[in-house]
N, CA, C and O atoms as CSV, one atom per row, in Angstrom:
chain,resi,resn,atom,element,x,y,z
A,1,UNK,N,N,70.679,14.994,41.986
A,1,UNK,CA,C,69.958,15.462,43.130
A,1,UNK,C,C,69.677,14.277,44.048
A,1,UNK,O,O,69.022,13.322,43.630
A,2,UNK,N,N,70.135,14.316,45.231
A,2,UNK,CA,C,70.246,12.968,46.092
A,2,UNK,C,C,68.070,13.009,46.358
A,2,UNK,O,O,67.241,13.915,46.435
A,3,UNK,N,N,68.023,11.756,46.398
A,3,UNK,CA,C,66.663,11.994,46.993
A,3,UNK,C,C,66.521,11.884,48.693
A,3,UNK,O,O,67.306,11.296,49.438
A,4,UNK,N,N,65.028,12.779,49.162
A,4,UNK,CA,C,65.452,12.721,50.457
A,4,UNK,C,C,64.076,11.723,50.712
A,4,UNK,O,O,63.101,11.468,50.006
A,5,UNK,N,N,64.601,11.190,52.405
A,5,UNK,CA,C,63.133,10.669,53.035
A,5,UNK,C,C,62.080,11.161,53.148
A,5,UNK,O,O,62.369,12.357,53.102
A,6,UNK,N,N,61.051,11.103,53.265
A,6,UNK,CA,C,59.885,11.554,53.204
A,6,UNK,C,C,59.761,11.873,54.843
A,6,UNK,O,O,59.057,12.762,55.322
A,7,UNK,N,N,60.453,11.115,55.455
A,7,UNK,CA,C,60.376,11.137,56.850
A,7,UNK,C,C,61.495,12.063,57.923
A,7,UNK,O,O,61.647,12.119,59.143
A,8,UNK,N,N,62.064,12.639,56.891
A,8,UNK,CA,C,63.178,13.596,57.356
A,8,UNK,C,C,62.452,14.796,57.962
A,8,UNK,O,O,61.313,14.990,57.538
A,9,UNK,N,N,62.957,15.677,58.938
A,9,UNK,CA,C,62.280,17.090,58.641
A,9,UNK,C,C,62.828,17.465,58.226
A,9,UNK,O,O,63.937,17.083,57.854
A,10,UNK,N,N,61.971,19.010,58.001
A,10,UNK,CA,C,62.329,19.957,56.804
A,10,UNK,C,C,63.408,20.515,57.384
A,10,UNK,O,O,63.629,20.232,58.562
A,11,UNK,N,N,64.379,21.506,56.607
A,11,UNK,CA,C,65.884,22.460,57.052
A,11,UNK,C,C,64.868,23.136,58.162
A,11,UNK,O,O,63.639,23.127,58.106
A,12,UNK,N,N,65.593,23.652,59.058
A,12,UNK,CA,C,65.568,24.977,59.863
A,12,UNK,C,C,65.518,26.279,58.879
A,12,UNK,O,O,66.333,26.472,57.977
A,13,UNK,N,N,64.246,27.284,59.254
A,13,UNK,CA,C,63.770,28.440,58.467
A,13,UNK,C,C,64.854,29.698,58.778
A,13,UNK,O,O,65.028,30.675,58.049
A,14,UNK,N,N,65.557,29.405,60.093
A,14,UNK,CA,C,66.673,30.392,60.728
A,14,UNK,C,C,68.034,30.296,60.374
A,14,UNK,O,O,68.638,29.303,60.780
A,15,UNK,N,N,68.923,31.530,59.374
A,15,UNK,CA,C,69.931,31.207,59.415
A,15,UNK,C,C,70.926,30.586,60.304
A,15,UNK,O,O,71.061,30.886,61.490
A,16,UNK,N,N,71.884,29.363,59.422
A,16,UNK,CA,C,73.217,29.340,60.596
A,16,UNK,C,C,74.138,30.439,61.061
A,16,UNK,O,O,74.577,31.232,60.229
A,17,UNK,N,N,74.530,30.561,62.609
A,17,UNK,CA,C,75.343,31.420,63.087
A,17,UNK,C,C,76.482,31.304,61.889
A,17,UNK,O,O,76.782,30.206,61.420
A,18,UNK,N,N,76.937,32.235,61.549
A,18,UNK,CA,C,78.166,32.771,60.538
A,18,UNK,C,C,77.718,32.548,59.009
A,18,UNK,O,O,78.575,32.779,58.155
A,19,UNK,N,N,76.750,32.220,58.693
A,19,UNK,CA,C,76.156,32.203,57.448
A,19,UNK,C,C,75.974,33.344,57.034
A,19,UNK,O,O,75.096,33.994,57.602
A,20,UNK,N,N,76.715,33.965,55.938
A,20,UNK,CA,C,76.645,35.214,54.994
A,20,UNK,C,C,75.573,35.660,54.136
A,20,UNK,O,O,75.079,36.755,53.863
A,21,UNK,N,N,75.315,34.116,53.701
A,21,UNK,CA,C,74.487,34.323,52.260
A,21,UNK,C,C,73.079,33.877,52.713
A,21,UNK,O,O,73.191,33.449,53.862
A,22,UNK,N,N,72.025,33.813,52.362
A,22,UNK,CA,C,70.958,32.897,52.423
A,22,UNK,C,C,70.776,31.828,51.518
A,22,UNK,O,O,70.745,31.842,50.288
A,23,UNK,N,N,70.633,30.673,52.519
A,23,UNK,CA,C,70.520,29.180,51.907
A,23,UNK,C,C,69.555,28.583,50.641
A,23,UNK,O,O,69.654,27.723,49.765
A,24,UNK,N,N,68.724,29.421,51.025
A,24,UNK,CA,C,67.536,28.896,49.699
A,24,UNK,C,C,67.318,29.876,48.513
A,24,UNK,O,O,67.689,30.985,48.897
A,25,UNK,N,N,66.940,29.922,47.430
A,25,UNK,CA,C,66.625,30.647,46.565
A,25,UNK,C,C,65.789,31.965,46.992
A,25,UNK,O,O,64.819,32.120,47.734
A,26,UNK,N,N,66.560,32.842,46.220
A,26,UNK,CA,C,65.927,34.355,46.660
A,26,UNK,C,C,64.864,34.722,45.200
A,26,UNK,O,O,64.598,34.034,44.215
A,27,UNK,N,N,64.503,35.904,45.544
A,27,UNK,CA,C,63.292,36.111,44.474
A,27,UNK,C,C,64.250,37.823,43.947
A,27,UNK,O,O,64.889,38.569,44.689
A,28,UNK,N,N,64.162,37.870,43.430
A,28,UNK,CA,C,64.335,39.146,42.286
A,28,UNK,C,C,63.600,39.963,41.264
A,28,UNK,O,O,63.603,39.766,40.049
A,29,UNK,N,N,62.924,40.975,41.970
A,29,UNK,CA,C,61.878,41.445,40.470
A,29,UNK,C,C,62.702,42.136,38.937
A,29,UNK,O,O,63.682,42.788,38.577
A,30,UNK,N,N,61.425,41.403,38.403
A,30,UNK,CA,C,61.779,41.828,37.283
A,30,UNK,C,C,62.485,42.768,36.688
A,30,UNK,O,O,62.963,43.509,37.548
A,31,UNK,N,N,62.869,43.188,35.273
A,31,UNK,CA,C,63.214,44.180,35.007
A,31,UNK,C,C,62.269,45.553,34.890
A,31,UNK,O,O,62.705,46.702,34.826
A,32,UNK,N,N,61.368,45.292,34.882
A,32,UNK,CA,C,60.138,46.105,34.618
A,32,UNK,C,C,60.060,46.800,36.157
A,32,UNK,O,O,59.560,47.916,36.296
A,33,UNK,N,N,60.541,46.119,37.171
A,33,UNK,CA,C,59.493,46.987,38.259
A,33,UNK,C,C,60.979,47.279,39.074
A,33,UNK,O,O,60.955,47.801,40.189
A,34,UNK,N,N,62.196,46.916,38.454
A,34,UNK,CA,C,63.472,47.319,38.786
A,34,UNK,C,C,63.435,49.056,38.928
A,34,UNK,O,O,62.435,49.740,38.708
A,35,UNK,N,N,64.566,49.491,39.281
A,35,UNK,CA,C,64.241,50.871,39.239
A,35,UNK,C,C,65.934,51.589,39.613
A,35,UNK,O,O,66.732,51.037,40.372
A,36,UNK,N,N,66.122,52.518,39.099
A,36,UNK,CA,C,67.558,52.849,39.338
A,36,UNK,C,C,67.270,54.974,39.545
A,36,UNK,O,O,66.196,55.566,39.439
A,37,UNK,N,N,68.306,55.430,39.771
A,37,UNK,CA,C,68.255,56.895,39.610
A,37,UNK,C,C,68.138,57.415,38.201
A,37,UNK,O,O,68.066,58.627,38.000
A,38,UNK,N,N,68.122,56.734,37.440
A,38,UNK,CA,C,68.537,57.265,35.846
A,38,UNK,C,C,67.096,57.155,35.611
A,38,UNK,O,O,66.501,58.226,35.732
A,39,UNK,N,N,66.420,56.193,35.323
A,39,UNK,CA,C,65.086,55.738,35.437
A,39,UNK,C,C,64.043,55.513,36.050
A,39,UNK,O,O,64.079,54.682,36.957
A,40,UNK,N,N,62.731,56.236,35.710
A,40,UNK,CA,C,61.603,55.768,36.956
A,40,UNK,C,C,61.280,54.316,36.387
A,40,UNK,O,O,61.822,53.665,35.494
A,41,UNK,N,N,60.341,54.080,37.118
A,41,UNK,CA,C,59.976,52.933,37.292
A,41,UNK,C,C,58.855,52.456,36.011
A,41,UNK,O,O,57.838,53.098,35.746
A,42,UNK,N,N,59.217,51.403,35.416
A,42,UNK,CA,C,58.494,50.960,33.746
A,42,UNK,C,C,57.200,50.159,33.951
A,42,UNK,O,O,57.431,49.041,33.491
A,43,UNK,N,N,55.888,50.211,34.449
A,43,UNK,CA,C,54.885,48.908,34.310
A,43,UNK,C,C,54.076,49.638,33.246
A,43,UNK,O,O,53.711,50.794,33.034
A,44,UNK,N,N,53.967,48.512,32.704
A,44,UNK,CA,C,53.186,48.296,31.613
A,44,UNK,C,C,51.467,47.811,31.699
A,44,UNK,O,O,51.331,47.069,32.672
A,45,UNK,N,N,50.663,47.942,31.246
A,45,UNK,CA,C,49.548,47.676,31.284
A,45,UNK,C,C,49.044,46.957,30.245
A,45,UNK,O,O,49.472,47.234,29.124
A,46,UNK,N,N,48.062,45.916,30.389
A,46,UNK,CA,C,47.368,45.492,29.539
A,46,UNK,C,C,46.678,46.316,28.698
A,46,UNK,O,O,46.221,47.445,28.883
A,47,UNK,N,N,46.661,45.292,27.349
A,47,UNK,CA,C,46.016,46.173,26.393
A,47,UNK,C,C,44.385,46.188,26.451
A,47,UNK,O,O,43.851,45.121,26.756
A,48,UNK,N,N,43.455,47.447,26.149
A,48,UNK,CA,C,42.216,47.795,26.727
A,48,UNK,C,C,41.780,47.878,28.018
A,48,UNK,O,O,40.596,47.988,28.336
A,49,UNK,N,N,43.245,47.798,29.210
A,49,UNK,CA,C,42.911,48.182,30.422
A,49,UNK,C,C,42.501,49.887,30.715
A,49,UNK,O,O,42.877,50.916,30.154
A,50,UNK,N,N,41.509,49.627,31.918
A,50,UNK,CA,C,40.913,51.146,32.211
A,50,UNK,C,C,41.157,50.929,33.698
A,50,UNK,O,O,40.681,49.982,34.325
A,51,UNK,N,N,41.921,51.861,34.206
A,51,UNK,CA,C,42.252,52.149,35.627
A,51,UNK,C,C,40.391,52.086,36.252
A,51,UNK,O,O,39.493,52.661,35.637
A,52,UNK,N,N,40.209,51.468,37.240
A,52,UNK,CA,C,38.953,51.780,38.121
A,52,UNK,C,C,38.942,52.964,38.614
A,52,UNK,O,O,40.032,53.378,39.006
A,53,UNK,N,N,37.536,54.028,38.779
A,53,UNK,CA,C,37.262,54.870,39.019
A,53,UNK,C,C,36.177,54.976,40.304
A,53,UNK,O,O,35.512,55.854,40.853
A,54,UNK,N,N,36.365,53.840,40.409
A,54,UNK,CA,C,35.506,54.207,41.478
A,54,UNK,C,C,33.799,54.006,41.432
A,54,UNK,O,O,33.428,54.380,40.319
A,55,UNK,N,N,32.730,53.580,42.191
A,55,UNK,CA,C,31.454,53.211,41.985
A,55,UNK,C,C,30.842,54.926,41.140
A,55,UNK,O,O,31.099,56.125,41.242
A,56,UNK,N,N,30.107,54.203,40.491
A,56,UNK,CA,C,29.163,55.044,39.772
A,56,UNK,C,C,28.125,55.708,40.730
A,56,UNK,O,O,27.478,55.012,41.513
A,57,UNK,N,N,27.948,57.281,40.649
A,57,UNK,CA,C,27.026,58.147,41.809
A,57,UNK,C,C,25.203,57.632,41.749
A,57,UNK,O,O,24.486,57.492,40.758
A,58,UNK,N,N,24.991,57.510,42.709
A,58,UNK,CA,C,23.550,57.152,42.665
A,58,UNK,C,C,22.353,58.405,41.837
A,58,UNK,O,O,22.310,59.633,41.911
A,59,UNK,N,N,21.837,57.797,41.380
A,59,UNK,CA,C,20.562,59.028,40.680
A,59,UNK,C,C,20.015,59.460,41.608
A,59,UNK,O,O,19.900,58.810,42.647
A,60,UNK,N,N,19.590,60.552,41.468
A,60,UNK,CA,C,19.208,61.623,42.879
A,60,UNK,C,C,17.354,61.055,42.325
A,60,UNK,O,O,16.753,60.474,41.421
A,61,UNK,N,N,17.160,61.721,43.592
A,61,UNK,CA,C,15.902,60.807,43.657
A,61,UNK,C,C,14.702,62.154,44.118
A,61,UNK,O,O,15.060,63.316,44.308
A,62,UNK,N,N,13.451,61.730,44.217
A,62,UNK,CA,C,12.215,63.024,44.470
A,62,UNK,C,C,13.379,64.560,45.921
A,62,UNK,O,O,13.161,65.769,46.000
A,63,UNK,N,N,14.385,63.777,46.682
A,63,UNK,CA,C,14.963,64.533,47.416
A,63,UNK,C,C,15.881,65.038,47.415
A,63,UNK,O,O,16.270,65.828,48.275
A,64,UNK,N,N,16.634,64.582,46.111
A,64,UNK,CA,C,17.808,65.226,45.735
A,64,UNK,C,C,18.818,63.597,46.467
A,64,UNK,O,O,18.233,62.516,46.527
A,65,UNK,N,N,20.197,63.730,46.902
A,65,UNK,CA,C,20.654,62.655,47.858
A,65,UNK,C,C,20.393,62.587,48.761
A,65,UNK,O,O,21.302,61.980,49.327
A,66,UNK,N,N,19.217,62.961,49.827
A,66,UNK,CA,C,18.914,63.390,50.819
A,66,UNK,C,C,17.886,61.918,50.764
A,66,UNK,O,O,17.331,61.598,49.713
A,67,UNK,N,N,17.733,61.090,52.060
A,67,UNK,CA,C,17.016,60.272,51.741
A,67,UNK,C,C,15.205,60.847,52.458
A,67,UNK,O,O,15.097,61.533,53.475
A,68,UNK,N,N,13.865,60.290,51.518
A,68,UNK,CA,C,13.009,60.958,52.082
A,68,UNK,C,C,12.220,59.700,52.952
A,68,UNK,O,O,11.731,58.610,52.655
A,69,UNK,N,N,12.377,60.434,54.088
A,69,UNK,CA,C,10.935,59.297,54.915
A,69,UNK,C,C,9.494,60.003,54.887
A,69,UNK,O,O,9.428,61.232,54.894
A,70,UNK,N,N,8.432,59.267,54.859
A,70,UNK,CA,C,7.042,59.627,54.751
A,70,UNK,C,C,6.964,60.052,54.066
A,70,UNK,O,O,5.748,59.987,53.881
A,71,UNK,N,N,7.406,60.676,53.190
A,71,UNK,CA,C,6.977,61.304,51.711
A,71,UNK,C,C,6.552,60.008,50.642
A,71,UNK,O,O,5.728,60.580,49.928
A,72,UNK,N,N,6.624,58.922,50.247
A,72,UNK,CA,C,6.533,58.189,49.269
A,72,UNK,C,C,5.260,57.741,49.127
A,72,UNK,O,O,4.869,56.955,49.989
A,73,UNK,N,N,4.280,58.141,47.978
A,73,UNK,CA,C,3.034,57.862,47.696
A,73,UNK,C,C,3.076,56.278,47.254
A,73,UNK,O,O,3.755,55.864,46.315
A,74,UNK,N,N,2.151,55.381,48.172
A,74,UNK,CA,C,2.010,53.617,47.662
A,74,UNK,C,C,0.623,54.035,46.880
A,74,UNK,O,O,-0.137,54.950,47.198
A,75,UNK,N,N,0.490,53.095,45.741
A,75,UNK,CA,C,-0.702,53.030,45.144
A,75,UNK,C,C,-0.894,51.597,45.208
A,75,UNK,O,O,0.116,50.895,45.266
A,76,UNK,N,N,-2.263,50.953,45.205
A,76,UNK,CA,C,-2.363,49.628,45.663
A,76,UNK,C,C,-3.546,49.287,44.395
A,76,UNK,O,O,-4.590,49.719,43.908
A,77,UNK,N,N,-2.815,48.486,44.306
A,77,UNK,CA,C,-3.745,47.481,42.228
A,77,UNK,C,C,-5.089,46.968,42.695
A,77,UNK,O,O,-4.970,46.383,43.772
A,78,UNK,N,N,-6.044,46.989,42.343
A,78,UNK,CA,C,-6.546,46.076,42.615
A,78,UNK,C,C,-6.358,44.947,41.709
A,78,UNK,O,O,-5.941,44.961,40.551
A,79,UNK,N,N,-6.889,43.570,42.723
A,79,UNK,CA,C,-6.113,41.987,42.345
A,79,UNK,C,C,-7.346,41.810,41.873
A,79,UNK,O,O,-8.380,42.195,42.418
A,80,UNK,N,N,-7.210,40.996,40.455
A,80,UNK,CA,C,-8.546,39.962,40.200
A,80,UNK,C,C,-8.149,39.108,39.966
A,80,UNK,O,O,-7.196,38.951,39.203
A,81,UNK,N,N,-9.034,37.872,40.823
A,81,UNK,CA,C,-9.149,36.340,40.479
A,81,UNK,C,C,-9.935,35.906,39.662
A,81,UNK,O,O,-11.150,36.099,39.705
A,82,UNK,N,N,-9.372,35.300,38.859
A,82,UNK,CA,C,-9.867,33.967,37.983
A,82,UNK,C,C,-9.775,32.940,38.172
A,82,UNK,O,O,-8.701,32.425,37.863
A,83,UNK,N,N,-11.049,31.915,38.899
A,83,UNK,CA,C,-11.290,30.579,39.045
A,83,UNK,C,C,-11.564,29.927,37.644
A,83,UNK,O,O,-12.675,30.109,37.148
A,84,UNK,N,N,-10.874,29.375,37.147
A,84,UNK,CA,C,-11.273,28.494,36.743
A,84,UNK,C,C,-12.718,27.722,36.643
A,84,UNK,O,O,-13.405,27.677,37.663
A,85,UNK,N,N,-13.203,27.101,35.410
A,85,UNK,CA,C,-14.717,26.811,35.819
A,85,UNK,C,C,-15.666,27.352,37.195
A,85,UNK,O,O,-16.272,26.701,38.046
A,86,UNK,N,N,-15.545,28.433,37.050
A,86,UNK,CA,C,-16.450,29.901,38.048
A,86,UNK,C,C,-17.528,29.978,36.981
A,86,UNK,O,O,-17.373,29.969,35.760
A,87,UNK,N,N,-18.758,30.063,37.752
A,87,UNK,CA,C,-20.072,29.989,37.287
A,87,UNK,C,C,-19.688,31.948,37.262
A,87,UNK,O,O,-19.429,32.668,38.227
A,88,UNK,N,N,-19.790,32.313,35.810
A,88,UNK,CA,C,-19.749,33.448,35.423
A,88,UNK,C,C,-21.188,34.861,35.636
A,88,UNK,O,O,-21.213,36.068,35.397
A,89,UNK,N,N,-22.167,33.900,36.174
A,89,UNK,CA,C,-23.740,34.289,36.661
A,89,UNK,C,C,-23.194,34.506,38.284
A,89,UNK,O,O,-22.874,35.652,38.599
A,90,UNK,N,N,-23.087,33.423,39.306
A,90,UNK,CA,C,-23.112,34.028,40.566
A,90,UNK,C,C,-21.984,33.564,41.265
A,90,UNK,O,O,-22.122,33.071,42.385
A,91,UNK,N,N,-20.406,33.714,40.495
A,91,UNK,CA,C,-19.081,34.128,40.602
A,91,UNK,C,C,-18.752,32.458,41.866
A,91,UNK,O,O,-17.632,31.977,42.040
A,92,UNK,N,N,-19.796,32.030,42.400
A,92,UNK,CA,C,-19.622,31.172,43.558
A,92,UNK,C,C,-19.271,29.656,43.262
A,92,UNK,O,O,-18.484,28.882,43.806
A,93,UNK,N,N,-20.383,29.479,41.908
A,93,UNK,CA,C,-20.568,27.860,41.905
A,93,UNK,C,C,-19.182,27.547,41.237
A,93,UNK,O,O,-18.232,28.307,41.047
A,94,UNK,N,N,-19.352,26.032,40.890
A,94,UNK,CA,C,-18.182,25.704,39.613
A,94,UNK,C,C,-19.238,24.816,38.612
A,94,UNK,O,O,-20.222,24.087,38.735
A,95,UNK,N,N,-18.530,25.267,37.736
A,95,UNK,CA,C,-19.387,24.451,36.466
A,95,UNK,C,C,-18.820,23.341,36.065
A,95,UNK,O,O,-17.710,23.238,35.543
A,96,UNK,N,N,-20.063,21.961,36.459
A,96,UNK,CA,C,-19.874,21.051,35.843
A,96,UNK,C,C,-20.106,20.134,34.170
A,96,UNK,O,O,-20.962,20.423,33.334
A,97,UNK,N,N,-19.424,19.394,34.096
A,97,UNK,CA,C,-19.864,18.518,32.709
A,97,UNK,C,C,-21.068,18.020,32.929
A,97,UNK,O,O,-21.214,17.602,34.078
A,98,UNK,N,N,-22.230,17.890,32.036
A,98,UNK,CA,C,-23.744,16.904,32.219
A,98,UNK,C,C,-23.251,16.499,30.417
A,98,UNK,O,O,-22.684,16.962,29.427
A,99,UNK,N,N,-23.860,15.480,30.870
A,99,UNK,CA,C,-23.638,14.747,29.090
A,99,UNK,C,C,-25.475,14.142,29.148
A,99,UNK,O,O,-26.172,13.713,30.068
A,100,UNK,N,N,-25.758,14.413,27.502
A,100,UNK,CA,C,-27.229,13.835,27.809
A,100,UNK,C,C,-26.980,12.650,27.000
A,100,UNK,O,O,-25.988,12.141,26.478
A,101,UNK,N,N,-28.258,12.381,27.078
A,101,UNK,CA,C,-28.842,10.788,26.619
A,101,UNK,C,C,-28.078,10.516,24.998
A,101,UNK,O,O,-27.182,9.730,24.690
A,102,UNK,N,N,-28.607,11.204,24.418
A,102,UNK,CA,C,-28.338,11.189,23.464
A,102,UNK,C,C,-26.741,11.282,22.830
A,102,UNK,O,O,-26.505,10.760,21.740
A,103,UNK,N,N,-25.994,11.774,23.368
A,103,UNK,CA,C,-24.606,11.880,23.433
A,103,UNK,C,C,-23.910,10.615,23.863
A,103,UNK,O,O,-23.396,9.891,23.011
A,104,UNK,N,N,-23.869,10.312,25.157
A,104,UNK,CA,C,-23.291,8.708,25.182
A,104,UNK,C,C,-24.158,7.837,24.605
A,104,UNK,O,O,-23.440,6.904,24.245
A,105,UNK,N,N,-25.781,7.484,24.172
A,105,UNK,CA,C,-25.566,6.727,22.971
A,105,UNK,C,C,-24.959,6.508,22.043
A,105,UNK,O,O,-24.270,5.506,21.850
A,106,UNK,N,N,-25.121,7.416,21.325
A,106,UNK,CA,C,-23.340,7.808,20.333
A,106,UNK,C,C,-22.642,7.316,20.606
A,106,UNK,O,O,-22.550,6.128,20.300
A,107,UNK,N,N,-21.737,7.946,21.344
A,107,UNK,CA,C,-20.506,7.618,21.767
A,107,UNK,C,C,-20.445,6.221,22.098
A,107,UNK,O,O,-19.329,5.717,21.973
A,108,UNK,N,N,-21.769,5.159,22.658
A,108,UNK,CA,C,-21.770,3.509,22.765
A,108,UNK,C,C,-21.782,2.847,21.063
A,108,UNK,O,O,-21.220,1.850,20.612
A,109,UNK,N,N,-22.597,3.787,20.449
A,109,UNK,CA,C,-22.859,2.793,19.530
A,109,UNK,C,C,-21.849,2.865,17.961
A,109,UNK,O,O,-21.579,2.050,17.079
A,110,UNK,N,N,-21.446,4.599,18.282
A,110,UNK,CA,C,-20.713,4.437,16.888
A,110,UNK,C,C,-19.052,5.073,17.236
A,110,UNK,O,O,-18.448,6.078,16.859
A,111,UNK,N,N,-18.722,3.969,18.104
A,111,UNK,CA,C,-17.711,4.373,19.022
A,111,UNK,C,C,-16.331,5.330,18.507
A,111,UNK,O,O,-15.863,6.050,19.390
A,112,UNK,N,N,-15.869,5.365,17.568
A,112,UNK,CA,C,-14.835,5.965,17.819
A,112,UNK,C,C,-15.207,7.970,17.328
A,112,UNK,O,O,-14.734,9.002,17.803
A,113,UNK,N,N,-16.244,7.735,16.203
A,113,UNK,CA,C,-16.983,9.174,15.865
A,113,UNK,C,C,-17.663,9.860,17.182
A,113,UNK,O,O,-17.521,10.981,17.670
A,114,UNK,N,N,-18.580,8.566,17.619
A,114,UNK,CA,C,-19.329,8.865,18.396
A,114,UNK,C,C,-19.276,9.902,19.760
A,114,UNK,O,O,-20.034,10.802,20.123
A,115,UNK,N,N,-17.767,9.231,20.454
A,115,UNK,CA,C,-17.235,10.210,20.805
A,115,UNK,C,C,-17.292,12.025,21.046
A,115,UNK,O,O,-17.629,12.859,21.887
A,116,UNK,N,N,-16.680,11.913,19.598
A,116,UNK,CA,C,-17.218,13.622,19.156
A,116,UNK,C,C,-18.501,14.383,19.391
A,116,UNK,O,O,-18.762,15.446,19.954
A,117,UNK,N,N,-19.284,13.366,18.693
A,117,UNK,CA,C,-20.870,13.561,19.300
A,117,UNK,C,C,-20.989,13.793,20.623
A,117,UNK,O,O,-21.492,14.896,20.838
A,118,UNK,N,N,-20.663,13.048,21.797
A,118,UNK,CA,C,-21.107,13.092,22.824
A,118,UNK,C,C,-20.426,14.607,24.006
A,118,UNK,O,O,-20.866,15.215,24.982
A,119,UNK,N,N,-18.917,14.654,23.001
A,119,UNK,CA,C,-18.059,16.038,23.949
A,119,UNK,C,C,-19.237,17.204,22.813
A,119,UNK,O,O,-19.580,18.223,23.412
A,120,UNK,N,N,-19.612,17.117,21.825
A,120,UNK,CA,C,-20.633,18.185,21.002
A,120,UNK,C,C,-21.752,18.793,21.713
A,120,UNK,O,O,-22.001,19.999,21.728
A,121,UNK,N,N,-22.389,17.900,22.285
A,121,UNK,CA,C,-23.656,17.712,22.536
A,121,UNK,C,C,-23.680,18.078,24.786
A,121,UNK,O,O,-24.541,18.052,25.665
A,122,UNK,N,N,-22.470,18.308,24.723
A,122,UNK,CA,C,-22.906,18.606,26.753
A,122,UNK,C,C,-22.909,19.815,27.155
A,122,UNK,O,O,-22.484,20.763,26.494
A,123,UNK,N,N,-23.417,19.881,28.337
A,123,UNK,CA,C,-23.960,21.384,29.019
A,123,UNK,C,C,-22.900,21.383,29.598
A,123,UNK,O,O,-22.195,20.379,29.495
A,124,UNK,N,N,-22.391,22.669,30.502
A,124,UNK,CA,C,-22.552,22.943,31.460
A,124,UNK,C,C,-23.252,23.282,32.706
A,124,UNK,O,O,-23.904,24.316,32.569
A,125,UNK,N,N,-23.327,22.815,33.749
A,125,UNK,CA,C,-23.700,23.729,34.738
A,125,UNK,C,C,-23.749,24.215,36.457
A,125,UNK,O,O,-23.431,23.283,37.194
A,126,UNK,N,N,-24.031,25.271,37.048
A,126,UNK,CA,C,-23.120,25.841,37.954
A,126,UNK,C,C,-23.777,24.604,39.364
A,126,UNK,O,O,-24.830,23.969,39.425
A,127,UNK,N,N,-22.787,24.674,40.165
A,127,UNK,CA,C,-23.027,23.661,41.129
A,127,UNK,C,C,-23.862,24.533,42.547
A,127,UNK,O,O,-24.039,23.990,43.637
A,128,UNK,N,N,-24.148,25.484,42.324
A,128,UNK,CA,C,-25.008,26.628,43.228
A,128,UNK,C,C,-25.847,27.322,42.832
A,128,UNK,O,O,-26.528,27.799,43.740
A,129,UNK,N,N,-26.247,27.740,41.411
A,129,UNK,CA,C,-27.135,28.358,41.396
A,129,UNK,C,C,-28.198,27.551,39.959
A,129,UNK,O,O,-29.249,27.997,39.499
A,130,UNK,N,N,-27.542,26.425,39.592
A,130,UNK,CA,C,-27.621,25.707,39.085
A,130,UNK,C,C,-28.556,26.149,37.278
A,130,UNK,O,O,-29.551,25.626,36.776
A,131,UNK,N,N,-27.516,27.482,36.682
A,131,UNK,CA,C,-27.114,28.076,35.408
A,131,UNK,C,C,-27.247,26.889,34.424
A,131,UNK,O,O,-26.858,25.790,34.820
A,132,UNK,N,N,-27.624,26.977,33.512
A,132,UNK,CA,C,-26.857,25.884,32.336
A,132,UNK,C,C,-26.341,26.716,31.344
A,132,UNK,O,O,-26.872,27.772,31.002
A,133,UNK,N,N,-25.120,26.172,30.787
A,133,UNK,CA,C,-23.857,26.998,29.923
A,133,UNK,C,C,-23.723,26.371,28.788
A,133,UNK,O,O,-22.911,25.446,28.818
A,134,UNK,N,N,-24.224,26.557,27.844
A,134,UNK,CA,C,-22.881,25.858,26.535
A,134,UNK,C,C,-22.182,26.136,26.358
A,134,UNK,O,O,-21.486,25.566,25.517
């Protein structure tokens, strides 16, 4: 096979005047989709193929397929919030940490127990109506 330039152009896509045959490779189908008078035509299908049928019918609905306007009853939830540290007395404040006296002594003097003592031993309370919580 001679090699060509890269810089050549390509053949002409139009037969030559008196050219019989066509120059480049032709395509030929298969035997399968060949077809003669003796024989119809043979395709074969994959195995577990299912011809498509087409979209599936919509579920009829309060109107049948008929679509309904203004008819559709909304019901509306009521929403509840939960804040976080919400003074559970007058829903407004937030509840803070108070640590007493006695608790961070502890926690200074017998430091690593002490600790415990001092998260044991604190209030809460609300920053508005000023509740105290354990």
């Amino acid at each position: 096979m001679p090699k060509s330039d890269p810089y050549d152009p390509p053949p002409p896509y139009t037969p030559l005047i008196g050219d019989t045959q066509p120059s480049g490779p032709h395509y030929s189908a298969p035997d399968q989709y060949q077809t003669d008078d003796r024989n119809p035509p043979i395709v074969s299908q994959p195995p577990g193929y299912q011809p498509y049928s087409g979209p599936a019918p919509y579920p009829a609905g309060p109107c049948g397929n008929a679509p309904c306007y203004g008819s559709i009853r909304t019901v509306t939830v009521p929403q509840t919030i939960i804040i976080v540290n919400a003074c559970p007395a007058c829903r407004i404040g937030v509840l803070e940490d108070q640590y007493n006296a006695l608790g961070i002594l502890c926690a200074i003097l017998f430091f690593p127990i002490g600790i415990l003592c001092c998260l044991a031993t604190k209030t809460k309370k609300c920053s508005n109506c000023g509740a105290y919580f354990d």
